[in-house]
C-alpha positions in Angstrom: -260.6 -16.8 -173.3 -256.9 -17.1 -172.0 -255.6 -20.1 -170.9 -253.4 -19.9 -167.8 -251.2 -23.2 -166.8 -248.5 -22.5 -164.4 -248.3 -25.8 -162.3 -246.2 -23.9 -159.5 -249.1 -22.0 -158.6 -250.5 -24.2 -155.9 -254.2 -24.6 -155.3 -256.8 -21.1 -154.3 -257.7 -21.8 -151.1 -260.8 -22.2 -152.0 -259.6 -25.1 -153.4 -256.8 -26.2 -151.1 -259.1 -25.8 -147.6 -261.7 -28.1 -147.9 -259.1 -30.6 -150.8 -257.2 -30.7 -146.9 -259.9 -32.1 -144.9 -260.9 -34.1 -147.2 -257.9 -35.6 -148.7 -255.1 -34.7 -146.0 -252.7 -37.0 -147.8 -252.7 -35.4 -150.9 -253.3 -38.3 -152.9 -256.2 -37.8 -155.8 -255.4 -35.3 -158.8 -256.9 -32.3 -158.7 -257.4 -30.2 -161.6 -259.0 -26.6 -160.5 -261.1 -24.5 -162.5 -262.4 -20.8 -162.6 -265.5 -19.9 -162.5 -265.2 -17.9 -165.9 -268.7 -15.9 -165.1 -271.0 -15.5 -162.1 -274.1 -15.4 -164.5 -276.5 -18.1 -162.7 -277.7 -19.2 -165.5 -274.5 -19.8 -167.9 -272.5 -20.7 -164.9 -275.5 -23.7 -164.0 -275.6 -24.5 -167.8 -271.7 -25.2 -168.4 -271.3 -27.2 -165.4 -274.4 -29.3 -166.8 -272.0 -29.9 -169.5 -269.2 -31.8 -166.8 -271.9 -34.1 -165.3 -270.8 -36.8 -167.8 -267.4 -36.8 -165.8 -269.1 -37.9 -162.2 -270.1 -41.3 -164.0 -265.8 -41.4 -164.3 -266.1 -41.6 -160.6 -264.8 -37.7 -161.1 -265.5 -35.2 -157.8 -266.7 -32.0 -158.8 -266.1 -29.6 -155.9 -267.8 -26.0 -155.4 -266.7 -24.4 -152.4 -267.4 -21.2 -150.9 -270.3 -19.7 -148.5 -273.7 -19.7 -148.7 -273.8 -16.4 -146.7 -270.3 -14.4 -146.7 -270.4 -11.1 -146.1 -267.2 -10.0 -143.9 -268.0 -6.8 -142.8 -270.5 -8.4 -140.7 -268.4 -10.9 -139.3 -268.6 -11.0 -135.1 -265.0 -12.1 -134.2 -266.0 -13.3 -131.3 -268.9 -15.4 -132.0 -271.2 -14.0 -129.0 -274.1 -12.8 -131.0 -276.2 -15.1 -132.8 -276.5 -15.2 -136.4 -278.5 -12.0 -138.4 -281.5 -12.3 -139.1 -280.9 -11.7 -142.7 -278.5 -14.3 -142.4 -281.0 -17.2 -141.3 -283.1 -16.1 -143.5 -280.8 -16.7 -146.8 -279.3 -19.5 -145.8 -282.7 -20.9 -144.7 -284.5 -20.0 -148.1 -281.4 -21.5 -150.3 -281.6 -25.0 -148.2 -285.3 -24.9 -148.2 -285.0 -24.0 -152.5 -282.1 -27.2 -152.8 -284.6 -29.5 -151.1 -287.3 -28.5 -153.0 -284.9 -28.8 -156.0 -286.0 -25.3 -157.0 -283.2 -25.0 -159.3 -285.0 -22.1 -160.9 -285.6 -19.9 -157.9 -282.0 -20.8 -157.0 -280.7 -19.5 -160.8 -282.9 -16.5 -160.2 -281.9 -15.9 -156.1 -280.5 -12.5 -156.5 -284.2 -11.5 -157.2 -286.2 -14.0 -155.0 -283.7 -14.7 -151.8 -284.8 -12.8 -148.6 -281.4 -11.2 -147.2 -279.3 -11.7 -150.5 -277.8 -8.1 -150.4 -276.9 -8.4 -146.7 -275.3 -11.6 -147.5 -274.0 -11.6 -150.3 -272.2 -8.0 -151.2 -269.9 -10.0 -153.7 -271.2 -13.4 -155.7 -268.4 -15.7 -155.7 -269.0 -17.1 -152.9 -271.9 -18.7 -153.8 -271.3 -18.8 -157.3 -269.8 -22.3 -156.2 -273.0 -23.7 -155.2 -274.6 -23.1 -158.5 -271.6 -24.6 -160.4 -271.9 -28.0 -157.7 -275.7 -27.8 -158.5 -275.2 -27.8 -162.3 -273.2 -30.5 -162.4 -275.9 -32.8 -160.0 -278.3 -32.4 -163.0 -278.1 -34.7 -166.0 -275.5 -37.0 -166.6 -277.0 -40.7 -167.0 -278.1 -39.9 -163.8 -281.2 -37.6 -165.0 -282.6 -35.3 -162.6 -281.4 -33.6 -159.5 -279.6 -35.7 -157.4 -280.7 -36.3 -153.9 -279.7 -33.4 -151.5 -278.3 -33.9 -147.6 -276.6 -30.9 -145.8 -273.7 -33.1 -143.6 -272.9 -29.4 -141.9 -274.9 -26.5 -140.8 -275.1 -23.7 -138.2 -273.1 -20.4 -138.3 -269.6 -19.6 -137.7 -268.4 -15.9 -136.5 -271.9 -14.7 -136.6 -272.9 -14.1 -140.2 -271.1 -17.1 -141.6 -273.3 -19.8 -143.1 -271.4 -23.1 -142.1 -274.0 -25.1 -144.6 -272.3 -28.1 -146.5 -273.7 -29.3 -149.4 -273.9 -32.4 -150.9 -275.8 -33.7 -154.1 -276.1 -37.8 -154.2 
């Protein structure tokens, strides 16, 4: 695997969006990281591996969209959400509460709507990486769930923060 370090680069904006709202001041390192395969399973497994690091007092960060399919955005927000939508973005919060990290791993299978919205992975990719790294640790377990955000944005959208305790 090639190792990249160009400290010019700047920050994805997958990175630097949410990094602004939460840290608008700039003022905590951040060291970003690719996702170096969109495999559920291997991706879940090697974040596992960074738990250690939150008991450091490290953040680990996945961000993305639960639901992101742009062809289906509605630029003018009139129309409510699709129905295949609500219904991923419904089954993935109902699967994180039940901390069905299984049926999560295996969502391109289970997950009602996935090919509606989801056409491409790495959006949600994130999610997986964030959930990975809420299990083990000296913590033990899956860390308790809340979702600060919800609701839809531009129609198809998922809005849906999550956060693992």
């Amino acid at each position: 695997m090639a190792v990249q370090d160009d400290p010019a680069r700047g920050l994805d904006h997958g990175a630097w969006v949410p990094l602004l709202a939460m840290y608008p001041k700039a003022d905590v390192p951040v060291l970003q990281i690719s996702l170096p395969t969109l495999a559920a399973p291997d991706l879940f497994d090697l974040v596992r591996s960074l738990a250690p690091l939150r008991d450091e007092g490290v953040l680990i960060v996945g961000s993305g969209f639960i639901t992101h399919n742009l062809r289906a955005l509605d630029w003018t927000s009139s129309t409510p959400p699709p129905t295949w939508a609500q219904e991923f973005d419904a089954w993935t919060a109902e699967a994180l509460a039940r901390r069905d990290v299984d049926a999560l791993l295996d969502y391109r299978l289970r997950a009602p709507g996935v090919r509606q919205s989801l056409p491409t992975h790495e959006h949600f990719a994130p999610l997986l990486a964030a959930l990975g790294a809420s299990v083990g640790g000296t913590r033990g377990g899956v860390d308790a769930i809340q979702f600060p955000i919800a609701g839809f944005w531009m129609g198809s959208l998922t809005r849906r923060s999550v956060q693992f305790g």
